[in-house]
Each structure stands twice: as structure tokens, then as C-alpha cells.
C-alpha positions as CSV (number, residue, x, y, z in Angstrom):
1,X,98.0,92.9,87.2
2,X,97.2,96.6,85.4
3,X,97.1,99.8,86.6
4,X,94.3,101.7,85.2
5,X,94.3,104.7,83.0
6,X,93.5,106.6,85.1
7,X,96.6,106.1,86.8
8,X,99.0,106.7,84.1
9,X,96.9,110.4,83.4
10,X,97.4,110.5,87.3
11,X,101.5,110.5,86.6
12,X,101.4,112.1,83.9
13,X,99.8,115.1,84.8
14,X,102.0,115.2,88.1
15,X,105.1,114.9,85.3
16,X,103.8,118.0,83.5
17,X,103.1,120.0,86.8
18,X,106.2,119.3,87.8
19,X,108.0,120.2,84.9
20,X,105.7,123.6,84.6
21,X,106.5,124.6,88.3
22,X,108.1,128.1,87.1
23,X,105.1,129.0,86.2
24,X,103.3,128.0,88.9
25,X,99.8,126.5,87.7
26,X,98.7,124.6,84.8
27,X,95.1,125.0,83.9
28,X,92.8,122.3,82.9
29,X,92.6,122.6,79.4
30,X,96.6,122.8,79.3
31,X,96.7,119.4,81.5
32,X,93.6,117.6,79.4
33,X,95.5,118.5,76.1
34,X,99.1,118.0,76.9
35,X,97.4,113.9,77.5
36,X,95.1,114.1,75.3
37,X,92.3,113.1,77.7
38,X,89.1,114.4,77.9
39,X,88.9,117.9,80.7
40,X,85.9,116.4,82.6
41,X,87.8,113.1,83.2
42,X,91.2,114.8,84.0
43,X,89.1,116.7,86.6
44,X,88.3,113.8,88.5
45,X,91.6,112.4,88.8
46,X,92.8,115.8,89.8
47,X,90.1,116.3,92.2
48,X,91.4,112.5,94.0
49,X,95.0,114.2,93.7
50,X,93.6,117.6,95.6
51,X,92.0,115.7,98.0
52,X,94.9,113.6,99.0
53,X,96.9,116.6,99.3
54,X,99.0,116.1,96.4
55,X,98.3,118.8,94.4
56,X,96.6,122.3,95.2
57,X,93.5,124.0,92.7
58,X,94.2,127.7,92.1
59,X,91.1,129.5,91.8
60,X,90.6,132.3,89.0
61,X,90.7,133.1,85.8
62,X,94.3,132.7,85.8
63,X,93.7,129.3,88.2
64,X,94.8,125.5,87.6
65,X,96.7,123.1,89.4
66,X,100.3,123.5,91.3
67,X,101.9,120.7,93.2
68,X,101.0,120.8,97.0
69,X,103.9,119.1,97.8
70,X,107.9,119.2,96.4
71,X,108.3,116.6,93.4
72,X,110.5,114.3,95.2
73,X,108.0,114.5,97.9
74,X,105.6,112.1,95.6
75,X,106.6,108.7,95.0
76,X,104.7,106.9,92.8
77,X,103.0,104.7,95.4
78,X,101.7,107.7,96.7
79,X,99.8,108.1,93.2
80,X,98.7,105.3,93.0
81,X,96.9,104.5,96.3
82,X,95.3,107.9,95.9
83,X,93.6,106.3,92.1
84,X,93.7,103.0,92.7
85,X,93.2,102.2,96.3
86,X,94.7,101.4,99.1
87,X,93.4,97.6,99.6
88,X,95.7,94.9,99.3
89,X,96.4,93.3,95.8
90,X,95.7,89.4,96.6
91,X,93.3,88.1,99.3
92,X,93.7,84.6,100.4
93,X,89.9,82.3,99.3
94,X,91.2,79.7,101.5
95,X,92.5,81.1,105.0
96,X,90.0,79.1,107.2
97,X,90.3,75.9,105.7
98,X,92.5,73.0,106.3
99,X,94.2,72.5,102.9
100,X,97.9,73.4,103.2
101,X,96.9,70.2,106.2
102,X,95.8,68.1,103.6
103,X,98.6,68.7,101.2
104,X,101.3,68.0,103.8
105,X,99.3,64.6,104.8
106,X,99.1,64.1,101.0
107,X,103.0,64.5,100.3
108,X,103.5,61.3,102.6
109,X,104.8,63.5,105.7
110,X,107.1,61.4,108.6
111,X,104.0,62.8,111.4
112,X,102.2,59.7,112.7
113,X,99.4,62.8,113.5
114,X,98.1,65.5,111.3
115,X,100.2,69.2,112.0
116,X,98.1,71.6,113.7
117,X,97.5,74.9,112.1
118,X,99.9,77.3,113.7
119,X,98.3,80.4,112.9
120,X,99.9,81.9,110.3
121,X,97.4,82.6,107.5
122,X,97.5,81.2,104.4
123,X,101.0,80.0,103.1
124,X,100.4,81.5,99.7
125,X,98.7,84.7,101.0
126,X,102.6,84.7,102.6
127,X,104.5,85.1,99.3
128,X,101.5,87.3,97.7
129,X,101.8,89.6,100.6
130,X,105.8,89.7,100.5
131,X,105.8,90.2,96.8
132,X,103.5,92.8,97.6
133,X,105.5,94.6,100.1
134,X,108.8,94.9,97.7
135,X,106.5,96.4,95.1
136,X,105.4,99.0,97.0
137,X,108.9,99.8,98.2
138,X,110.3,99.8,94.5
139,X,107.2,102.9,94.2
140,X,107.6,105.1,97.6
141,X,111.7,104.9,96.7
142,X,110.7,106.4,93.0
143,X,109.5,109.9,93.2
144,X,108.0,112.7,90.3
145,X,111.0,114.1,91.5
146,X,113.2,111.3,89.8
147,X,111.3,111.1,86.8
148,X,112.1,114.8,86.1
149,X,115.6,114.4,86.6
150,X,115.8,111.2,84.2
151,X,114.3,113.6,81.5
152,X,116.3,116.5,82.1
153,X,119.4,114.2,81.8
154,X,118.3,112.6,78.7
155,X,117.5,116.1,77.3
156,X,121.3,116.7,77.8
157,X,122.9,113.9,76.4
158,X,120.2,113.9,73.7
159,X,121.2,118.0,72.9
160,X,125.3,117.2,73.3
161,X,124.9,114.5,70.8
162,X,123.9,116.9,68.3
């Protein structure tokens, strides 16, 4: 499993925005260089971003991007629905079929009959699902917000080390 790239600019440029919220809006070209990515690509992530209601475009000469929303409003999985999408991660090839049946018959089972399906879904669809479900509450409970406090506090310990 990888996130794509465009996910990491995605962060990234949240990270900077949020970090540059005194000044209000970061242009393109600020955004694009700061990750060393390409304007009309950045754009397109930003316009996902916009449209999701994650960040705002300021329009004029003086325009860029702002944060629609407080930093520790955006968690991480937040981001990455918005680029990646929102489907599930594993879909089950076998959910109609009678296999986790057979492999129970297979393993030499006590039952004089064959079980009957109970319903369920797929038994390993179960565990992709659940593994699923504790990674994307590991992301909504991590915010820009946090990330932003984790560098400010290694800014500190970095400067009293000095």
C-alpha cells in the first residue's frame, strides 16, 4: 500500500499554509517552490483541496491559498480521501462463493453436514476491513494542527540546545 505523491504535496502544502497563516495566503508559485513541484500540478491538488472545503483561493494580484478551516480542524484522513479517494482499500474476489465452506470441510471439521453460510461476507474481507477501520482512526486523530506543533517543539529544543 502507497499513497501517491500527490498526497504527500497535498500535506505538505497544508503544513506550509498552516505555518504561513500570519500572513494570510500563500500564492502558487510560493507553494510550487517551497515543494519543489511543478505550479500547474500543485494547482490541481489545490483545486481537490478547494473543492473539498479545505482550503480557500484568494483572488488577486495579492491572491493564493489560506486554510478554509483551523489546522487542527484537518486530520490527515481528511487529506487523503479528498486525493486519493474515498473507496475502500481491499475488496473481497470471493464473497459469493463457497470457499471458507470448503476449507472448513477440508480441515476435517466434527459437522456430519456442511455449515451454512451465515451471511457475513467474506472472512478475510473481515480483518482487511478492521485493519482498515484502525488506520483511518490513527489519521482523523492526527491533525495539520499536530504536525505544526511537533515542529514548533522541535524548533525549541533544537534552538535551546545551542
Amino acid at each position: 500500500m502507497q499513497y501517491s505523491k500527490s498526497t504527500d504535496y497535498a500535506l505538505h502544502a497544508l503544513l506550509h499554509l498552516a505555518i504561513s497563516e500570519r500572513r494570510q495566503n500563500v500564492g502558487i508559485k510560493e507553494l510550487s517552490a517551497s515543494l519543489g513541484v511543478s505550479e500547474s500540478y500543485l494547482s490541481k491538488i489545490m483545486s481537490k483541496l478547494r473543492q473539498d472545503g479545505i482550503v480557500r483561493a484568494v483572488p488577486g494580484v495579492n491572491g493564493g491559498y489560506e486554510l478554509a478551516r483551523q489546522a487542527d480542524q484537518i486530520s490527515f484522513l481528511d487529506v487523503i480521501q479528498v486525493i486519493e479517494g474515498r473507496q475502500h482499500m481491499f475488496e473481497c474476489s470471493n464473497s459469493k462463493s463457497k470457499q471458507h465452506q470448503f476449507l472448513a470441510e477440508e480441515e476435517g471439521g466434527e459437522l456430519d453436514e456442511p455449515c451454512p453460510p451465515k451471511g457475513n461476507g467474506c472472512l478475510v474481507e473481515q480483518v482487511m476491513i478492521g485493519a482498515e477501520q484502525h488506520l483511518h482512526q490513527y489519521l482523523s486523530d492526527h491533525t495539520i494542527q499536530n504536525i505544526v506543533d511537533k515542529a514548533n517543539k522541535q524548533c525549541i529544543q533544537d534552538h535551546n540546545k545551542k
